[in-house]
Legacy VTK file of the C-alpha trace (Angstrom):
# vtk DataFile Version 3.0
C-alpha trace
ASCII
DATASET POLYDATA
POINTS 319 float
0.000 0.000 0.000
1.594 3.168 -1.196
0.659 6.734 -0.303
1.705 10.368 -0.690
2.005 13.274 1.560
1.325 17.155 0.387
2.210 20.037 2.008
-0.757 22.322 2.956
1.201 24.480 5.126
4.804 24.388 6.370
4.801 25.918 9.546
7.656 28.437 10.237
10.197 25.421 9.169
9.745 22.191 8.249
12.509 19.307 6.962
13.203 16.069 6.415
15.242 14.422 8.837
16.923 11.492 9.667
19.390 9.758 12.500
21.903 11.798 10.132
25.072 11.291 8.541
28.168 9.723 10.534
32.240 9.732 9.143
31.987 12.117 7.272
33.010 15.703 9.913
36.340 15.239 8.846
35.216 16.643 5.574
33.390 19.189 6.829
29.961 17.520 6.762
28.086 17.922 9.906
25.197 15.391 10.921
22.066 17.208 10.435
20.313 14.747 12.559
16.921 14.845 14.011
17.604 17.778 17.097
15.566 15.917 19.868
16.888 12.255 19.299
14.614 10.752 21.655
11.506 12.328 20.616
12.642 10.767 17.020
13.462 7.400 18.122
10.204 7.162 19.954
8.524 8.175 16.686
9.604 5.232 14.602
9.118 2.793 17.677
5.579 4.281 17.651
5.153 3.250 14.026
7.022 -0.115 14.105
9.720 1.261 11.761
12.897 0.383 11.603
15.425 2.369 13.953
16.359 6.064 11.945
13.498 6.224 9.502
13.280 9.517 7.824
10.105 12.230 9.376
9.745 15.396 9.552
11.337 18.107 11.921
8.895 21.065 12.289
8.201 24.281 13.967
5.690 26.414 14.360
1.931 26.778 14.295
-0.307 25.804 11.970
1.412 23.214 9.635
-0.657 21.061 7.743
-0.817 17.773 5.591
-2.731 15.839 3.374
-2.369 12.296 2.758
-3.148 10.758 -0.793
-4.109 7.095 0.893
-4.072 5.580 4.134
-1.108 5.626 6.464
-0.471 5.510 10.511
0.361 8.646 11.401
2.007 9.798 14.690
3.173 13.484 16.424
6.207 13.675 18.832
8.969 16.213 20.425
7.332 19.201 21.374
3.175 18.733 22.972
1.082 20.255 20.517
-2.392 20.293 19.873
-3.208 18.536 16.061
-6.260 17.467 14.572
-6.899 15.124 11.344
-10.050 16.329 9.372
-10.916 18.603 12.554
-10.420 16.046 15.785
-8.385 16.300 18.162
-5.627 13.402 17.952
-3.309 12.546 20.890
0.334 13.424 21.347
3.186 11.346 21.431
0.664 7.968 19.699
0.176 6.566 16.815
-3.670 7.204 14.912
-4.902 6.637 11.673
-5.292 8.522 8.887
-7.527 7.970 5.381
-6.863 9.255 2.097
-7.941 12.727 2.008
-7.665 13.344 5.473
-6.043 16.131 6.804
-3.304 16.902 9.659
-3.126 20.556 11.434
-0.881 21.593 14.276
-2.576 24.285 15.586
-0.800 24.915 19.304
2.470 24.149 20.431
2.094 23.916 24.193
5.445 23.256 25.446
8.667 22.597 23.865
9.568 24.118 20.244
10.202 21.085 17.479
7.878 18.667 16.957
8.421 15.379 14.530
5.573 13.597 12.189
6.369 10.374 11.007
4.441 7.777 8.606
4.178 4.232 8.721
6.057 3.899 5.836
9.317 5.526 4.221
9.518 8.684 2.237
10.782 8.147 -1.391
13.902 10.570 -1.422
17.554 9.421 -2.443
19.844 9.348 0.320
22.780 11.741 -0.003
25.691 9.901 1.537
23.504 7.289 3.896
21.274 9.767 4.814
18.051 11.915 4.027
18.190 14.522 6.451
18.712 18.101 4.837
21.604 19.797 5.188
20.580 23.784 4.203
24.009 25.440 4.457
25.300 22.404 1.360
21.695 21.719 -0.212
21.141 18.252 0.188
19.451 15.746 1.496
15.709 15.660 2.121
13.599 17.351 -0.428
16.116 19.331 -2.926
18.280 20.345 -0.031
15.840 22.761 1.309
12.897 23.656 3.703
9.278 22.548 2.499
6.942 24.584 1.056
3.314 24.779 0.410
2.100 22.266 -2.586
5.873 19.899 -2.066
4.699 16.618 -2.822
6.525 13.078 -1.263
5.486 9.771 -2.243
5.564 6.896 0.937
6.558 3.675 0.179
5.421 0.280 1.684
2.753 2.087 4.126
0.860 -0.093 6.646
-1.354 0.212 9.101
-0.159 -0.664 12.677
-1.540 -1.299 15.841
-2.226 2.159 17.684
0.421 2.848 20.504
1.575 5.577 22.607
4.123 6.895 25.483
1.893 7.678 28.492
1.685 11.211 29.566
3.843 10.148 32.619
6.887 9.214 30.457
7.014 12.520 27.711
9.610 14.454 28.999
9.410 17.781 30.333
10.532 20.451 27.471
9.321 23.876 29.136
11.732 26.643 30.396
13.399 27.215 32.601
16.140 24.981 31.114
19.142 24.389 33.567
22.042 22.669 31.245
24.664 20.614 32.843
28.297 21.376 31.261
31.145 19.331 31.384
34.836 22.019 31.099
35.806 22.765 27.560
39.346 22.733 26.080
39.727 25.907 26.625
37.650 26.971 29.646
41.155 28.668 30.883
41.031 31.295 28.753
38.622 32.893 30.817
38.881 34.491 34.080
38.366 32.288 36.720
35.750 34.901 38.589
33.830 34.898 34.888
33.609 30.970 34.310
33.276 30.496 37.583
30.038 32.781 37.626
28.800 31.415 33.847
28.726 27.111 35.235
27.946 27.569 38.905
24.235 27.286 39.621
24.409 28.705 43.078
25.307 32.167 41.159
22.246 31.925 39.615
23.229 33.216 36.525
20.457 33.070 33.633
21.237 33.353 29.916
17.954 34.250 27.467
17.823 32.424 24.279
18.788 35.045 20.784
16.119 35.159 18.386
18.870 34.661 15.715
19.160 30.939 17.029
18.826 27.942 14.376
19.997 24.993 13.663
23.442 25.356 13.565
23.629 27.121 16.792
22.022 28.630 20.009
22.818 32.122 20.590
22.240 33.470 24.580
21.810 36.807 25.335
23.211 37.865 29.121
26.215 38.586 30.711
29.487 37.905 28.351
32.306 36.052 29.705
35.856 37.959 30.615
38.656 36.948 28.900
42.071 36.459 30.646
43.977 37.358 28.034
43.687 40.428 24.874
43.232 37.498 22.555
39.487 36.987 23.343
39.602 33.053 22.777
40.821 33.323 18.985
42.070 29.924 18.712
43.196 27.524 15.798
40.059 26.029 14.024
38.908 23.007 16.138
36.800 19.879 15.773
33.253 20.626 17.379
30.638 18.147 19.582
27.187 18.359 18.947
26.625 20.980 22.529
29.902 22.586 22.496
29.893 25.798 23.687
31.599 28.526 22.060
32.475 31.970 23.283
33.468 34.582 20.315
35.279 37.682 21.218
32.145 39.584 22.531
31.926 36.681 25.389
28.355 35.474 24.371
28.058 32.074 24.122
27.118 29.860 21.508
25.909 26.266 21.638
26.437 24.081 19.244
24.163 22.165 17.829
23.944 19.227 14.516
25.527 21.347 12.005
28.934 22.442 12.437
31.944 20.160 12.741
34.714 23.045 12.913
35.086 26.459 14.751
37.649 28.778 15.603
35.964 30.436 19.069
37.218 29.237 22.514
35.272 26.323 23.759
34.113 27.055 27.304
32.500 23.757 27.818
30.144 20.931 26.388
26.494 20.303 27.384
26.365 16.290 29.409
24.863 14.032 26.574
21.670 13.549 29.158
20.831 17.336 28.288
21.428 17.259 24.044
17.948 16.268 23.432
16.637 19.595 25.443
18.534 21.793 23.227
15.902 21.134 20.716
13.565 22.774 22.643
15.064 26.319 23.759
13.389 28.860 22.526
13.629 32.422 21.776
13.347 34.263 25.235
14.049 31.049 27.255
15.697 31.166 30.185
18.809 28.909 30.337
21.295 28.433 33.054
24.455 26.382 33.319
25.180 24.245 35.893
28.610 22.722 35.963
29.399 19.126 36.545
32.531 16.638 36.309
32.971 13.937 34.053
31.680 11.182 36.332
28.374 13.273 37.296
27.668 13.515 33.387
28.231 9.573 33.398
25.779 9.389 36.358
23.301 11.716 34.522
23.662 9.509 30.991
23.170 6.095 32.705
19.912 7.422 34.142
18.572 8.638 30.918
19.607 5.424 29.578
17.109 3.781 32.552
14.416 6.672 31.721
14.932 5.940 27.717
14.634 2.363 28.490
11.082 2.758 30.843
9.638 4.639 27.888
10.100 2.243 25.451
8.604 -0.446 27.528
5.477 1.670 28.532
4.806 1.835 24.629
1.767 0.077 24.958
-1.444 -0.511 22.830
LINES 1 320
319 0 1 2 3 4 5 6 7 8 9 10 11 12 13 14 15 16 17 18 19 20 21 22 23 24 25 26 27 28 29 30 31 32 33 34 35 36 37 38 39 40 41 42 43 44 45 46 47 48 49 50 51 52 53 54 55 56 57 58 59 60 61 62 63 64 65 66 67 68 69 70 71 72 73 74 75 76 77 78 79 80 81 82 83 84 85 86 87 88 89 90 91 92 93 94 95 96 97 98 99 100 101 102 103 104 105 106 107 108 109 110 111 112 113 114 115 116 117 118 119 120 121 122 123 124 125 126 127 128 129 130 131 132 133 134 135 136 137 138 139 140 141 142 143 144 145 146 147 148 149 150 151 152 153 154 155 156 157 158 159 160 161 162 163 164 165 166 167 168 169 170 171 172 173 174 175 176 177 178 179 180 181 182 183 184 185 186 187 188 189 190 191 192 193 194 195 196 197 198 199 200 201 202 203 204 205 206 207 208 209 210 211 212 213 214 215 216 217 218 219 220 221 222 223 224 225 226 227 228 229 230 231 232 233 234 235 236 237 238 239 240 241 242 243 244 245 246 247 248 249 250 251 252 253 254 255 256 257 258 259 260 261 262 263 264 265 266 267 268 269 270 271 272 273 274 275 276 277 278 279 280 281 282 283 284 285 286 287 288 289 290 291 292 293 294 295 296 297 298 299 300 301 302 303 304 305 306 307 308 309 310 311 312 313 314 315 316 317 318
């Protein structure tokens, strides 16, 4: 059973993405994964697809599709209010949807990118084992770009599946204030130690709001800039980059990194815990972030019990 998806309305962004491209940063090529990895996984677990399946990575109100034939349908990441051919469908579960029918976001509650994902896979070439877009190089997903209104993608091998979802209990909370643990960056001693001290201890209570001039590449914060030590102001030799490094440019506000850049030349101050990457996703423009600095074996402590949290969802993915 094959089917078709057409865009009605894009949102403010929308793209295909995937689990993204891996070996290739020493090129230059970033990831350009799915932002909120969990929320994706979950998707495809939701619609019995295999691991990485390509969906769609949106923001914004009102986005809207129409489906040539029938297909399971589901809505993760950020809790929105949707509705096929005007009611109200659940977040975070798998429904059903009938040629002709029609899905609209209309709210997004909390959080800031959401993911749709079919019950079958999206009939786009893969640009070096992967369909996620990359903007900045034009490739991937649909022509390399963001959809618009009237873009058109055929869905192979659609199915209907049983209808599943992650109990309220389990989605995970996406809403500001976002506290951020940080592990010490390569070069966290190019600052003063009064400044860094200040920017990664949470007892300072030191808040950061989130630039409107954010994307996908990077999260700017608007606040108090970081002090140099030195007249240099972090200018450093152009080093590799983790997904949640962040950077500090000469006018001390940082920068996180997010699932497009592999390279940068801006002192890295420190690197958001893995636990926390999935959150980043979710900041939004005026959010309130705050940094909260821990040592390598707190992060481990903090992955291993998202690991146990990941691992609860899944198994509460019930019928």
């Amino acid at each position: 059973m094959d089917a078709a998806i057409e865009v009605v309305n894009p949102g403010w962004l929308s793209l295909v993405v995937d689990a993204g491209r891996s070996g290739f940063a020493h090129m230059g090529v970033p990831s350009s994964s799915a932002l909120d990895g969990l929320a994706f996984a979950a998707l495809n677990r939701l619609l019995e697809n295999a691991p990485g399946t390509a969906a769609l990575e949106v923001f914004g109100t009102e986005f809207a599709l129409r489906f040539s034939g029938d297909v399971t349908v589901a809505v993760t990441g950020a809790r929105t209010t949707a509705f096929l051919d005007g009611a109200q469908v659940e977040p975070w579960a798998a429904f059903d949807a009938k040629a002709g029918s029609t899905l609209r976001v209309a709210q997004v509650l909390e959080g800031f990118r959401y993911y749709v994902g079919f019950s079958g896979t999206m009939e786009l070439p893969p640009v070096m084992g992967s369909r996620s877009t990359n903007l900045e190089c034009t490739f991937g997903g649909l022509a390399g770009r963001p959809l618009v209104k009237g873009d058109r993608i055929a869905l192979a091998g659609c199915r209907r599946v049983a209808r599943r979802s992650v109990p309220a209990s389990h989605i995970p909370a996406m809403g500001p204030p976002h506290v951020l643990h940080l592990l010490d960056g390569p070069e966290k001693e190019l600052f003063t130690a009064d400044s860094f001290d200040k920017f990664c201890n949470i007892e300072k209570n030191l808040w950061y709001s989130v630039s409107a001039k954010s994307n996908r590449t990077g999260i700017r914060l608007q606040g108090e800039p970081l002090s140099f030590a030195r007249a240099e102001k972090g200018g450093i030799v152009s080093e590799g980059l983790l997904p949640g490094t962040v950077q500090v440019p000469p006018d001390g506000a940082p920068i996180i990194v997010l699932f497009e850049k592999t390279m940068g030349g801006y002192a890295r101050a420190g690197i958001v815990a893995s636990a926390d990457l999935d959150r980043l996703a979710h900041l939004r423009p005026k959010d309130r972030v705050m940094f909260d600095r821990v040592s390598p074996g707190e992060a481990a402590e903090l992955s291993n019990a998202r690991g146990s949290y990941v691992s609860s969802l899944y198994k509460n993915i019930g019928g």
